[in-house]
Every structure is written in C-alpha cells, then in structure tokens.
VMD Tcl script that builds the backbone (N, CA, C; Angstrom):
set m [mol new atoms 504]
animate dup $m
set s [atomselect $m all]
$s set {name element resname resid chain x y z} {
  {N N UNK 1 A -44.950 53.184 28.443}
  {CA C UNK 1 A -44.473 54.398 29.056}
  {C C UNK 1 A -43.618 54.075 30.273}
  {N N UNK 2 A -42.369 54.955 30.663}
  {CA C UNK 2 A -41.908 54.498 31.561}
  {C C UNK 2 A -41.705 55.800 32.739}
  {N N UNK 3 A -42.143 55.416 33.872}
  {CA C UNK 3 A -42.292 56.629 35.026}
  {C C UNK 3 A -40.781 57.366 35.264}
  {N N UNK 4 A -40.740 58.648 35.039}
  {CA C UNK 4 A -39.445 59.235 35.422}
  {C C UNK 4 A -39.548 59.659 36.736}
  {N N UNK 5 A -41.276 60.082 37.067}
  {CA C UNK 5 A -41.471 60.689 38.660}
  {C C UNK 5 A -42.491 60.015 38.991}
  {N N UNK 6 A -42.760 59.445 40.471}
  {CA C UNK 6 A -43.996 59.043 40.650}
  {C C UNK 6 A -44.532 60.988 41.270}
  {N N UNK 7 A -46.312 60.280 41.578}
  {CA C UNK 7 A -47.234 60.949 42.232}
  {C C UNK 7 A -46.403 62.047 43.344}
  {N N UNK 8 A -45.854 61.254 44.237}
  {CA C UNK 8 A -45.235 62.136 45.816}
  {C C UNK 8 A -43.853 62.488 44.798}
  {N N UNK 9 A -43.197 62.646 44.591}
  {CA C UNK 9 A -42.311 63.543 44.009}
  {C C UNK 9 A -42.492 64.408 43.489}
  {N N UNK 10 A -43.867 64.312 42.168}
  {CA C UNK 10 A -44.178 65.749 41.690}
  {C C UNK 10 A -44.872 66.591 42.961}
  {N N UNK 11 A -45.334 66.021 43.464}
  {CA C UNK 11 A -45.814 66.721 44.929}
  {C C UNK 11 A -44.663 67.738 45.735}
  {N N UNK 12 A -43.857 66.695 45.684}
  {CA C UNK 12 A -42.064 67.034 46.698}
  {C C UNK 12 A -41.947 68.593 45.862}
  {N N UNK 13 A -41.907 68.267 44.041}
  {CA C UNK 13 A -41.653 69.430 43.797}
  {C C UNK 13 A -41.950 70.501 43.296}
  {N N UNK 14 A -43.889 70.579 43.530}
  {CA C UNK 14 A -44.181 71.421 43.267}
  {C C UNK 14 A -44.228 72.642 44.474}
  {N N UNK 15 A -44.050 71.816 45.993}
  {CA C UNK 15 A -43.503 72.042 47.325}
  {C C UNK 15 A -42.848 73.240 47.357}
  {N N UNK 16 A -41.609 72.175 46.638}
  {CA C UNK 16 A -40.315 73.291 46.402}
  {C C UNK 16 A -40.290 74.307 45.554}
  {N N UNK 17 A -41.279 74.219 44.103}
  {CA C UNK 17 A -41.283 75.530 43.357}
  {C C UNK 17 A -42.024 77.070 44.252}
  {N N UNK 18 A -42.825 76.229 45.128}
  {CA C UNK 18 A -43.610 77.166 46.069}
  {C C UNK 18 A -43.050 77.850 47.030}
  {N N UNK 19 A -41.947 77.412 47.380}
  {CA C UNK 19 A -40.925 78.058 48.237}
  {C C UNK 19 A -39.979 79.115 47.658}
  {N N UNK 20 A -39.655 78.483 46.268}
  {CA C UNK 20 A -39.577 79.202 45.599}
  {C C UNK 20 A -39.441 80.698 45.178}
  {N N UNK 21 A -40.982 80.698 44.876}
  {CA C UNK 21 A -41.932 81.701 44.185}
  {C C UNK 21 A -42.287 82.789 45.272}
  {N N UNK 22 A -42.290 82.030 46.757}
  {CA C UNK 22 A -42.248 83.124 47.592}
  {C C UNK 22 A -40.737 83.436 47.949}
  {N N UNK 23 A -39.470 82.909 47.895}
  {CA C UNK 23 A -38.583 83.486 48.335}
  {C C UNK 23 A -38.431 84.535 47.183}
  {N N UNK 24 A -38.247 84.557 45.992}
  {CA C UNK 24 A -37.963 85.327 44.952}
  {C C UNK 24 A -39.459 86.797 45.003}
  {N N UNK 25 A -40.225 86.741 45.213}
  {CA C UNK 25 A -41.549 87.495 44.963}
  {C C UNK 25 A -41.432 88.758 46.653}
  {N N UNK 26 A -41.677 90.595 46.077}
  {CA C UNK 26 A -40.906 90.895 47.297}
  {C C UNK 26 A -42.455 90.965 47.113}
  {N N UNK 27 A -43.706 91.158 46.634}
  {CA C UNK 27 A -44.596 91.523 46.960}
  {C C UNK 27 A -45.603 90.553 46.613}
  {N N UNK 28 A -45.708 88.601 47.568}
  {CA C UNK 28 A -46.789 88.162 47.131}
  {C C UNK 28 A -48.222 88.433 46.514}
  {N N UNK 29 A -48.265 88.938 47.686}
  {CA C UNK 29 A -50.420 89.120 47.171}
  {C C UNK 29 A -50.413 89.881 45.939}
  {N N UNK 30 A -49.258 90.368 45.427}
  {CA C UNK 30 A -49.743 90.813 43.769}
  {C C UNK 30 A -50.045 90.121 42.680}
  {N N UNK 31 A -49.503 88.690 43.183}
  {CA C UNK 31 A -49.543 87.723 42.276}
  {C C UNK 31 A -50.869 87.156 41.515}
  {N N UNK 32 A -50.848 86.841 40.387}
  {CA C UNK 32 A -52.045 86.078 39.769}
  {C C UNK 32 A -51.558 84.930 39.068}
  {N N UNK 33 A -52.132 84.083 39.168}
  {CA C UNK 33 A -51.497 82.395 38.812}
  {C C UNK 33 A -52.551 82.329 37.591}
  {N N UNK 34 A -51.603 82.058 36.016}
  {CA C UNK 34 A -52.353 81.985 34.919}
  {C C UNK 34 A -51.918 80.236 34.664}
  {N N UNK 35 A -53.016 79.484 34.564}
  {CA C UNK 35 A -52.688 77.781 34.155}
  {C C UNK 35 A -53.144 77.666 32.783}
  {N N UNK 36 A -51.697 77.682 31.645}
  {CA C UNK 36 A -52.412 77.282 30.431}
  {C C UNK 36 A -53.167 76.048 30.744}
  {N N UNK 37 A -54.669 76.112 29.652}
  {CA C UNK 37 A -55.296 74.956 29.620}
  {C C UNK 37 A -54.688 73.744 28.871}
  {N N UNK 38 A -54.460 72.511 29.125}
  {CA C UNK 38 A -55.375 71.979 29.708}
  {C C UNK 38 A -54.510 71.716 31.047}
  {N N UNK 39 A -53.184 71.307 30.822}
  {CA C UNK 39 A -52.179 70.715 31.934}
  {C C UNK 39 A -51.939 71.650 32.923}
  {N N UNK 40 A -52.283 72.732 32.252}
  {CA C UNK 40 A -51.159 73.562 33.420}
  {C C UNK 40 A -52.086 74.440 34.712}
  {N N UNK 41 A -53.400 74.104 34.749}
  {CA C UNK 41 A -54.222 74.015 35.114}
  {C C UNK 41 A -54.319 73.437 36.594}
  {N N UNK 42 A -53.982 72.237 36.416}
  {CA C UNK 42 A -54.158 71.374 38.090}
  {C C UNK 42 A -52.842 71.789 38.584}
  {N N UNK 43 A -51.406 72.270 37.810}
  {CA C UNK 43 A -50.345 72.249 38.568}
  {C C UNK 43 A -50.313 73.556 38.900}
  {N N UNK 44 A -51.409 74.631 38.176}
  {CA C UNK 44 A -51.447 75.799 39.033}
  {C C UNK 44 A -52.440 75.949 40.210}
  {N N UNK 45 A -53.194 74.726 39.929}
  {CA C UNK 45 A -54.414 74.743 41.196}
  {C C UNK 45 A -53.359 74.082 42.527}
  {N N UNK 46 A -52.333 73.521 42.503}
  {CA C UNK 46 A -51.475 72.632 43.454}
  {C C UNK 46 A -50.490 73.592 43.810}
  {N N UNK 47 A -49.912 74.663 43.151}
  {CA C UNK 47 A -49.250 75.627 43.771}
  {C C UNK 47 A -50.206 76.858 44.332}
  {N N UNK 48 A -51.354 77.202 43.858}
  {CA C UNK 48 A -52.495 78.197 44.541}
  {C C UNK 48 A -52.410 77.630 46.450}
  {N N UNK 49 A -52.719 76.220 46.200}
  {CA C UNK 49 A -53.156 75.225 47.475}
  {C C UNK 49 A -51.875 75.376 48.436}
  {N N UNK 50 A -50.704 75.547 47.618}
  {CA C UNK 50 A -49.695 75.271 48.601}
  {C C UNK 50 A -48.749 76.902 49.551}
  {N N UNK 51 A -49.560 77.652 48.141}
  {CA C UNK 51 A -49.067 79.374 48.396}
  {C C UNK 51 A -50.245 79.775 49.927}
  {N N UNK 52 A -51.220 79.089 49.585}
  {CA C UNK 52 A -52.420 79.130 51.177}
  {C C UNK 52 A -52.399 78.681 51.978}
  {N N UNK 53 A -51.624 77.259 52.078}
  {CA C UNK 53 A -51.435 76.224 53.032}
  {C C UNK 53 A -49.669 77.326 53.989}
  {N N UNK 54 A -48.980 77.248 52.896}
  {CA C UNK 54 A -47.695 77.515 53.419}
  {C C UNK 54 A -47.512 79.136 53.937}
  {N N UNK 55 A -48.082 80.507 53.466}
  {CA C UNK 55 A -48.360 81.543 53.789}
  {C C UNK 55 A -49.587 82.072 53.875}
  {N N UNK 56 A -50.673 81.670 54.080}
  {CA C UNK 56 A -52.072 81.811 53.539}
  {C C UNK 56 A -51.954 83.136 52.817}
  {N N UNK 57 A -51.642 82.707 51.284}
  {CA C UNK 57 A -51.776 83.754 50.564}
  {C C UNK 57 A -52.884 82.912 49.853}
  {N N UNK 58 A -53.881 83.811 49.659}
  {CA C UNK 58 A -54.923 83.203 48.701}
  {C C UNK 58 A -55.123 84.183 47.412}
  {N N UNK 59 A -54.575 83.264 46.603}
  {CA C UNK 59 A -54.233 84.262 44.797}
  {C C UNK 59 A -55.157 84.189 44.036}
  {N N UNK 60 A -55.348 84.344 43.087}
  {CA C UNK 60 A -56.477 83.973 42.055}
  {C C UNK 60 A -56.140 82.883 41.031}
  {N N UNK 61 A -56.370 82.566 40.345}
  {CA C UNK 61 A -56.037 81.411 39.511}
  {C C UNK 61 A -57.560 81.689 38.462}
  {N N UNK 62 A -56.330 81.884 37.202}
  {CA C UNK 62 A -57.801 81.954 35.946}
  {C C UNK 62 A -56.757 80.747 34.845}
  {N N UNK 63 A -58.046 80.021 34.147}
  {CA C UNK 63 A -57.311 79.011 33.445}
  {C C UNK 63 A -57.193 79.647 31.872}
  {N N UNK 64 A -55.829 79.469 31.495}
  {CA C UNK 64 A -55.811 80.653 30.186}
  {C C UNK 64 A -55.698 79.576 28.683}
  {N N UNK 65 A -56.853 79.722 27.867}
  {CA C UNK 65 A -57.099 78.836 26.748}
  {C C UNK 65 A -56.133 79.700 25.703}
  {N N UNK 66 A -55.260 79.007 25.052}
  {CA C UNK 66 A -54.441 79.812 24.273}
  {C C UNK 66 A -54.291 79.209 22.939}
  {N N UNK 67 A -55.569 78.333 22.557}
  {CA C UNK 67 A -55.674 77.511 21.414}
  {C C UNK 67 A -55.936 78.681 20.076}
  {N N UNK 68 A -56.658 79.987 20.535}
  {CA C UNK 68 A -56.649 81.167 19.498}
  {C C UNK 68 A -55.878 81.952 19.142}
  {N N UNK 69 A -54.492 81.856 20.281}
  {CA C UNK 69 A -53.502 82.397 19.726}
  {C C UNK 69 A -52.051 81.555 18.965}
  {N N UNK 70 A -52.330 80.413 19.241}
  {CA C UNK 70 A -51.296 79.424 18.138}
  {C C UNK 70 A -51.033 79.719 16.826}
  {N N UNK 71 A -50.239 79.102 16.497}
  {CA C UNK 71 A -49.741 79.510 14.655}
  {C C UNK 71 A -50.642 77.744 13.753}
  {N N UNK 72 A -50.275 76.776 15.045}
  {CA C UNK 72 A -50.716 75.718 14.732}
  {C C UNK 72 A -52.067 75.084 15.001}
  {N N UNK 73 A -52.686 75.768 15.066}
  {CA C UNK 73 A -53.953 75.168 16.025}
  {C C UNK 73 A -55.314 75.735 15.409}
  {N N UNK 74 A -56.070 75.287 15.511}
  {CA C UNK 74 A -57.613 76.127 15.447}
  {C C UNK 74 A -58.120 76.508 16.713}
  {N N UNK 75 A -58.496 77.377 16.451}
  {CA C UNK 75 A -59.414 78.048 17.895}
  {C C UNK 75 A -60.400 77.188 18.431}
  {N N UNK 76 A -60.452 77.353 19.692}
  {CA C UNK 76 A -61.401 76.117 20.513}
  {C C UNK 76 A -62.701 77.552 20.587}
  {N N UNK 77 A -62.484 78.413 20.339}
  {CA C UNK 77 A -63.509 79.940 20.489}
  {C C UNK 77 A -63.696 80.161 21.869}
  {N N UNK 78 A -62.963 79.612 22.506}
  {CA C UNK 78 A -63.530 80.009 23.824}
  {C C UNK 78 A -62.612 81.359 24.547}
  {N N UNK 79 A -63.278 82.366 25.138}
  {CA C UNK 79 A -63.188 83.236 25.414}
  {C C UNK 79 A -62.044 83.567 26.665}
  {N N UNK 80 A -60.990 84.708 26.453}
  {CA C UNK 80 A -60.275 84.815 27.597}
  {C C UNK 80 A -61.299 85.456 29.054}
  {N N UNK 81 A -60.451 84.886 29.726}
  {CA C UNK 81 A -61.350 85.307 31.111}
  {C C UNK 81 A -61.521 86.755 31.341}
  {N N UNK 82 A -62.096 87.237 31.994}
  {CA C UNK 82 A -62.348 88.584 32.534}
  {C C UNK 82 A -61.710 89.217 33.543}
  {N N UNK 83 A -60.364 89.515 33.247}
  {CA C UNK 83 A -59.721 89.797 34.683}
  {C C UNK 83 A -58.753 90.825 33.602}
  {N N UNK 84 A -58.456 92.090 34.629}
  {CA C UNK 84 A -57.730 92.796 34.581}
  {C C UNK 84 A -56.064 92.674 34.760}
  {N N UNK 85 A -55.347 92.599 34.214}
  {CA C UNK 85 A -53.775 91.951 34.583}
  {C C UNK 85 A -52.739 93.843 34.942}
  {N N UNK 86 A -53.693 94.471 34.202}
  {CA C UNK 86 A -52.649 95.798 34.350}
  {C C UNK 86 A -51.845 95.964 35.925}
  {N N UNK 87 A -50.718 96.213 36.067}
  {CA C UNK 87 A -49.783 96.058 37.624}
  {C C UNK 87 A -50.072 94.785 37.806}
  {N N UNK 88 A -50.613 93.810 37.393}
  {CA C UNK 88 A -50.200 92.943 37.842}
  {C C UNK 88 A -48.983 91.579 37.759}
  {N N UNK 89 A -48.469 90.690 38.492}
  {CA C UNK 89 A -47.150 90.260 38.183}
  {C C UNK 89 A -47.887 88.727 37.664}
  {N N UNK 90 A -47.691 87.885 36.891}
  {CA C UNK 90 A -48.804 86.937 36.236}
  {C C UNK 90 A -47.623 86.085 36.385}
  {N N UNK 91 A -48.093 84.641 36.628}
  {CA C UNK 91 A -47.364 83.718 37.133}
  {C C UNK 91 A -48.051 82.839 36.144}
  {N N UNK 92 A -47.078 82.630 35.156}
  {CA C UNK 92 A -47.875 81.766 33.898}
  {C C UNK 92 A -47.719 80.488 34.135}
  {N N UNK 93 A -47.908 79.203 34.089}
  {CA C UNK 93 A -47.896 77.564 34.451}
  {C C UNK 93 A -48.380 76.712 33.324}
  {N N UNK 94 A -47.312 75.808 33.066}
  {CA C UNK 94 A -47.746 75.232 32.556}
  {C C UNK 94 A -46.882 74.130 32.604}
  {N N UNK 95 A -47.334 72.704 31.861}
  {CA C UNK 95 A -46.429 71.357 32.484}
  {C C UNK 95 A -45.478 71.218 32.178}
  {N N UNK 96 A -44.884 71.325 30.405}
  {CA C UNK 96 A -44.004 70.737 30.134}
  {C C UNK 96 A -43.495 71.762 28.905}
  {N N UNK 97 A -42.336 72.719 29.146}
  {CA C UNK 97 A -41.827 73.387 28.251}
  {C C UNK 97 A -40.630 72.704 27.194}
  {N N UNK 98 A -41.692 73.070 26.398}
  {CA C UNK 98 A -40.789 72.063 25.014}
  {C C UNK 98 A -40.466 73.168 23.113}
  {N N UNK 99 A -41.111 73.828 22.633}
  {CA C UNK 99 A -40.824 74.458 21.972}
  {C C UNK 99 A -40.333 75.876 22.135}
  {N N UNK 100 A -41.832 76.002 22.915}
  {CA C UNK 100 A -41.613 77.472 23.538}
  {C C UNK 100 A -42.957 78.292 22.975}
  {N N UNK 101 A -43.408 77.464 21.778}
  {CA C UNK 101 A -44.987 78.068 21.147}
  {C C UNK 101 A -45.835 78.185 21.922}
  {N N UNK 102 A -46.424 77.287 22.718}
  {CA C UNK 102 A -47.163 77.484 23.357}
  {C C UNK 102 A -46.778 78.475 25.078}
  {N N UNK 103 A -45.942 78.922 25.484}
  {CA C UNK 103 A -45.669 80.063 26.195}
  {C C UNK 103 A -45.630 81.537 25.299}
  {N N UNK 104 A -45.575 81.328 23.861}
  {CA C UNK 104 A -45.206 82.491 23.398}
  {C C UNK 104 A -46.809 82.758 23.006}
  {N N UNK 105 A -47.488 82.149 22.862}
  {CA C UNK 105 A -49.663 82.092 22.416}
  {C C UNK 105 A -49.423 82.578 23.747}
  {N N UNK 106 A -49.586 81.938 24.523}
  {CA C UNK 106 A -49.656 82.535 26.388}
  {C C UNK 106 A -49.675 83.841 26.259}
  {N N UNK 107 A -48.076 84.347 26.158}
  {CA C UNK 107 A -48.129 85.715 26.499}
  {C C UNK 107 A -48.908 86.688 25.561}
  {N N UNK 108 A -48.948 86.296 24.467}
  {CA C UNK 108 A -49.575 86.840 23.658}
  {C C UNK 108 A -51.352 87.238 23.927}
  {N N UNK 109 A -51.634 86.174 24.775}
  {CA C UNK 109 A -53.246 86.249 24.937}
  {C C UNK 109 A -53.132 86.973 26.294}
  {N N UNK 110 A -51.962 87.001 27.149}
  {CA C UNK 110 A -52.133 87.810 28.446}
  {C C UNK 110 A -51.782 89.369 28.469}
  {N N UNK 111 A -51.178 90.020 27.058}
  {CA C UNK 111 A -51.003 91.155 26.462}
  {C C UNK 111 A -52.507 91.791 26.377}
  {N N UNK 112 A -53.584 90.811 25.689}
  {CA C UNK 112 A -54.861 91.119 25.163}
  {C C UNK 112 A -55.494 91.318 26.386}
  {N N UNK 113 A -55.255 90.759 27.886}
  {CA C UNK 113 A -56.247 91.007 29.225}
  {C C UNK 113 A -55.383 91.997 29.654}
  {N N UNK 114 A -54.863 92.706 29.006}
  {CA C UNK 114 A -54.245 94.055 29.918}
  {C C UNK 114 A -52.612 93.977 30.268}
  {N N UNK 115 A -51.602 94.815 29.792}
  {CA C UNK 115 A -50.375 94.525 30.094}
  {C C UNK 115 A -50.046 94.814 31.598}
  {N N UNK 116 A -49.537 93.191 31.961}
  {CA C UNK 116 A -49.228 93.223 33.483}
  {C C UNK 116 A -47.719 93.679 33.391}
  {N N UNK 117 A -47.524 94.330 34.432}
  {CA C UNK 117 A -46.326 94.434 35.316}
  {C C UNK 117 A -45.412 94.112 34.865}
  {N N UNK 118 A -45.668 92.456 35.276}
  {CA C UNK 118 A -44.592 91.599 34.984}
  {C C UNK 118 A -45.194 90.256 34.841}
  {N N UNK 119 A -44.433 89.422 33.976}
  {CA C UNK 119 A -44.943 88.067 33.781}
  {C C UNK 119 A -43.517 86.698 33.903}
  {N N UNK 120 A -43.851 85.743 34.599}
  {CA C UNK 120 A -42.587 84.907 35.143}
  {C C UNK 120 A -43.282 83.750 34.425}
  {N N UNK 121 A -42.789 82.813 34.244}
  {CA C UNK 121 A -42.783 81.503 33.757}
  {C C UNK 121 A -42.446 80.082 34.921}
  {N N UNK 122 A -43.581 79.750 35.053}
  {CA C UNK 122 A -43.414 78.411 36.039}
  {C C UNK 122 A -43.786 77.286 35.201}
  {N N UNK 123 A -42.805 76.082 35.110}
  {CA C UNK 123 A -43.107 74.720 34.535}
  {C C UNK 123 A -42.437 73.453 35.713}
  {N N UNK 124 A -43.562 72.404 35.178}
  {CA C UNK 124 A -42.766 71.217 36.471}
  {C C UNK 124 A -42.152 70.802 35.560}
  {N N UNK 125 A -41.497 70.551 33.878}
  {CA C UNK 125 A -40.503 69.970 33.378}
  {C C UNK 125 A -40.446 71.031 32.305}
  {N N UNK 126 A -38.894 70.674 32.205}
  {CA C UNK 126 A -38.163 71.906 31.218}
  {C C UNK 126 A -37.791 70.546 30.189}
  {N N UNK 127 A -37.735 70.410 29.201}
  {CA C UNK 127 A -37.442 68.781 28.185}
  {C C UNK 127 A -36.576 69.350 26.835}
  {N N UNK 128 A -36.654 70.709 27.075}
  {CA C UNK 128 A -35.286 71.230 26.052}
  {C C UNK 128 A -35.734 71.627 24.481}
  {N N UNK 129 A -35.143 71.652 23.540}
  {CA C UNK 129 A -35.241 71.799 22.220}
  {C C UNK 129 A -36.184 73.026 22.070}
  {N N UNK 130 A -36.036 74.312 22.419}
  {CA C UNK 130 A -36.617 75.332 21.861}
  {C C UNK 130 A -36.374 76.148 20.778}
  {N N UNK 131 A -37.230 76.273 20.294}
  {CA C UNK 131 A -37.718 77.074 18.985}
  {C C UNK 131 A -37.673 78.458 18.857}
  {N N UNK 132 A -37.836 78.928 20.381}
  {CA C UNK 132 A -38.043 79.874 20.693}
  {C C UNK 132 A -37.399 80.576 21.353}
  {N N UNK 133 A -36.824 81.789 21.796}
  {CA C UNK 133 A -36.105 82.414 22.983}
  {C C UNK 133 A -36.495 82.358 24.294}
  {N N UNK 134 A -37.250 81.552 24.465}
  {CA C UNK 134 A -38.216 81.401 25.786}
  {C C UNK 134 A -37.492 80.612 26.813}
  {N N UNK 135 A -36.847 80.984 28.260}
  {CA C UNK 135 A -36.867 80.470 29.113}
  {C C UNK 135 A -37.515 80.387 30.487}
  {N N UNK 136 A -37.798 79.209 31.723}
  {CA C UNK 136 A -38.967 79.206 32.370}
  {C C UNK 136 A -38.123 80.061 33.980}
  {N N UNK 137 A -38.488 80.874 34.403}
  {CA C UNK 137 A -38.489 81.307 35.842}
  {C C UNK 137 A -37.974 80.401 36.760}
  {N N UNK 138 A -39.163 79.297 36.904}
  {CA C UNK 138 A -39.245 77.867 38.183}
  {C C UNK 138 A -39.104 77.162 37.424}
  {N N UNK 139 A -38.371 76.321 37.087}
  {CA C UNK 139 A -38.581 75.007 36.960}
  {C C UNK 139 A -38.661 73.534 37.817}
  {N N UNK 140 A -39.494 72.377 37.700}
  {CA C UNK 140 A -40.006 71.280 38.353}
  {C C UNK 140 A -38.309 70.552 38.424}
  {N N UNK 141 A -38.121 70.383 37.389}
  {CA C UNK 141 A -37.578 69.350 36.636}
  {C C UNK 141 A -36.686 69.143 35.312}
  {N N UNK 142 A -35.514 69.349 34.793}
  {CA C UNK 142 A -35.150 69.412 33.847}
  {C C UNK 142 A -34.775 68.189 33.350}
  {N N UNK 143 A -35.857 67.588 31.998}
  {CA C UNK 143 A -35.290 66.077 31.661}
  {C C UNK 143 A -35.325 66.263 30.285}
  {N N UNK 144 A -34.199 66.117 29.781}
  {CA C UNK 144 A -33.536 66.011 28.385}
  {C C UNK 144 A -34.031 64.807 27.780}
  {N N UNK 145 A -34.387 65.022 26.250}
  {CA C UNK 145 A -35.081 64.227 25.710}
  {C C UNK 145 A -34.874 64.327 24.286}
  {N N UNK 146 A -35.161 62.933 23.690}
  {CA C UNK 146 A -35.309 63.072 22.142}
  {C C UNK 146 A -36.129 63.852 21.853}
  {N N UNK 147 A -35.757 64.567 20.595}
  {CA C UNK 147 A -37.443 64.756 19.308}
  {C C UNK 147 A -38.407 64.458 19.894}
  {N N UNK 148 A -38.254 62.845 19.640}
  {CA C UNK 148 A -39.394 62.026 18.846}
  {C C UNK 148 A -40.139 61.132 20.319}
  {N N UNK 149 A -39.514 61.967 21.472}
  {CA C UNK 149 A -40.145 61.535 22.809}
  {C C UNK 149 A -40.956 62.346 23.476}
  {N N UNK 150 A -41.959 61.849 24.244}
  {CA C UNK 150 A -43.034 62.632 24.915}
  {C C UNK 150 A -42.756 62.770 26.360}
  {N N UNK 151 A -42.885 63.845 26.826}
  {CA C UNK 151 A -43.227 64.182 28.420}
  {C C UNK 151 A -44.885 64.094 28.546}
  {N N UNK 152 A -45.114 63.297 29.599}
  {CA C UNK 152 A -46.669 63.019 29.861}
  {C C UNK 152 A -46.748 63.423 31.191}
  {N N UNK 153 A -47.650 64.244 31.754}
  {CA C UNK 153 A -47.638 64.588 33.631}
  {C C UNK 153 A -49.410 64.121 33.815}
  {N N UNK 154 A -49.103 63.554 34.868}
  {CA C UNK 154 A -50.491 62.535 34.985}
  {C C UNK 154 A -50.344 63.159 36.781}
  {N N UNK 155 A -51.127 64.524 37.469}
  {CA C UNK 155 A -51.148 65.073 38.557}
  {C C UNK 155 A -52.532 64.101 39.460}
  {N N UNK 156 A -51.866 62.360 39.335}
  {CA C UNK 156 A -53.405 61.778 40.435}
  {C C UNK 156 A -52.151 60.727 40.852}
  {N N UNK 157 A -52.758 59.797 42.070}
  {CA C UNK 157 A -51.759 58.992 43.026}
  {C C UNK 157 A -50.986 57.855 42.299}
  {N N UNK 158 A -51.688 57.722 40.799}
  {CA C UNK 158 A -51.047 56.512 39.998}
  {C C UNK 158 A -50.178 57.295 39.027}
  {N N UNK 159 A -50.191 58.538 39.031}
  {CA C UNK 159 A -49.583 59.038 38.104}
  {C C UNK 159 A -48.475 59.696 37.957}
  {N N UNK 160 A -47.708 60.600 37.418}
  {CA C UNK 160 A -46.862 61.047 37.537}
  {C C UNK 160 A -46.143 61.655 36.408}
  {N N UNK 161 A -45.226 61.961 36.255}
  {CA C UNK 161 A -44.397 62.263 34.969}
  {C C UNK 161 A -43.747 60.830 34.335}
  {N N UNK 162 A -44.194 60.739 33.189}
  {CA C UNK 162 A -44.155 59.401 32.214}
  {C C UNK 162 A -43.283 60.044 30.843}
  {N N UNK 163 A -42.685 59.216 30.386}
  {CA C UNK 163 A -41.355 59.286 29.235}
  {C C UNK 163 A -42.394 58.311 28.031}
  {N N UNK 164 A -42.549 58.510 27.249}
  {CA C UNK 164 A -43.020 57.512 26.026}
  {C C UNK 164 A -42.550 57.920 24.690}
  {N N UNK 165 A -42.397 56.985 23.646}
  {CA C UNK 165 A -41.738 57.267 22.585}
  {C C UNK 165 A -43.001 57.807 21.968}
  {N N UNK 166 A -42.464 58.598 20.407}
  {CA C UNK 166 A -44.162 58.907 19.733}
  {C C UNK 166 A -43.936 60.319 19.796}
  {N N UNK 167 A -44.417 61.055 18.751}
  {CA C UNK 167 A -44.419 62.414 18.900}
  {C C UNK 167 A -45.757 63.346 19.702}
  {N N UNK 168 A -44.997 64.642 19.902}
  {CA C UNK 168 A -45.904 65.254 20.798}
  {C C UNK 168 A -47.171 65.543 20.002}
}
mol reanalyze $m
mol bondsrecalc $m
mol representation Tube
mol addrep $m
C-alpha cells in the first residue's frame, strides 16, 4: 500500500471541512451528524470534536448501519437508531465516495427515521467513477483512481489514507 495522506493531514483536513460546514450552515445547532458504519463513523466522531472544540456546538452523532438497505449486501439486522430526523438538516459522513450505492442505502434508511429538512453529504475522499447521480457537499480530498484500486482511511497516528491495488 502506498500512503497518499499521512495521520496530521487527514487531521489538517478534516479541520478544514469543519470550517467549512460552519461557514455554509446559517443555522448550526440544527445539525445532526449521521456516520455510515463502519468508516464513516470515527470521521464523524472527529468533525462532532472539532464543531465543539471550534464553536462549542455540541451535535449529536448516531452511527447509521445501512447494510439493510443495499442492493448488494445482506442485512447485518441491526436496527436503525431511534432518533427523530423530521426539520432536521442530517449531515451524512462517510470516508470514501466511490459508486454512490452506499450514500444512496444511506439516504434511503434516513427517509425511514423521519424525512429531514435537509440532508448534505460530507466525505474525506471523493475517488470518482459513479454509478450514481450522487454528489458529496464537503469534500476531504479528491483522488482519482483506477477501477481496480482501493482507497483505504486508517483515522490512528500510523495511519492515514492508503492507495492499494485489488478491488473494493
């Protein structure tokens, strides 16, 4: 595998998506931060941290399993969370937008907790080739890529965003 970002860069720019999200947003505290499972999870727990640190806005963060709404997948059965989304503006996250299936299960399972408001799309890498009409709000990172290449995001001090051949 070969590192495209270390550790402190994805840091640098999840920073900057956070600056972001509040310059564009006229009404923070409406916000709710949805982290598809499994990845998108710590990079929504790292923008929650940085929306509190930098405005102390303290949001909610529910982790959204969207393995029951895939075309490709079997259900993991596990249950959407218990939260109301109606008016609310849902800040969906996730690592690495690549088809677009798995944002389109997303919205699909955040329709079923109540139609919010509004729903935006945050990713730390955009890697291209969609399937889908789906484009992301924030993006980290835009890195163009083969097919038959993987985006890997490894959010600990050895880790980082990694390039490897091999399908997703």
């Amino acid at each position: 595998m070969k590192t495209l970002f270390n550790y402190e860069q994805v840091i640098r720019t999840l920073r900057r998506m956070t600056h972001e999200i509040l310059e564009r947003e006229k009404a923070p505290e409406q916000l709710v931060l949805m982290g598809i499972e499994r990845n998108g999870v710590p990079i929504a727990k790292q923008l929650q941290a940085n929306l509190l640190a930098f405005e102390q806005l303290k949001l909610p963060l529910y982790p959204l399993d969207i393995t029951g709404y895939r075309d490709d997948r079997q259900s993991t059965g596990v249950p959407l969370p218990k939260v109301d989304l109606r008016d609310k503006h849902v800040v969906l996250i996730d690592d690495v937008l690549f088809t677009g299936r798995s944002v389109r299960a997303a919205m699909d399972a955040l329709i079923d907790l109540g139609r919010p408001a509004k729903i935006t799309l945050a990713v730390l890498v955009d890697r291209g080739h969609r399937e889908l009409p789906i484009k992301a709000d924030y993006v980290g990172k835009n890195i163009p890529t083969a097919k038959h290449e993987r985006i890997v995001v490894r959010l600990s001090p050895d880790g980082g965003i990694l390039l490897s051949e091999g399908a997703k």
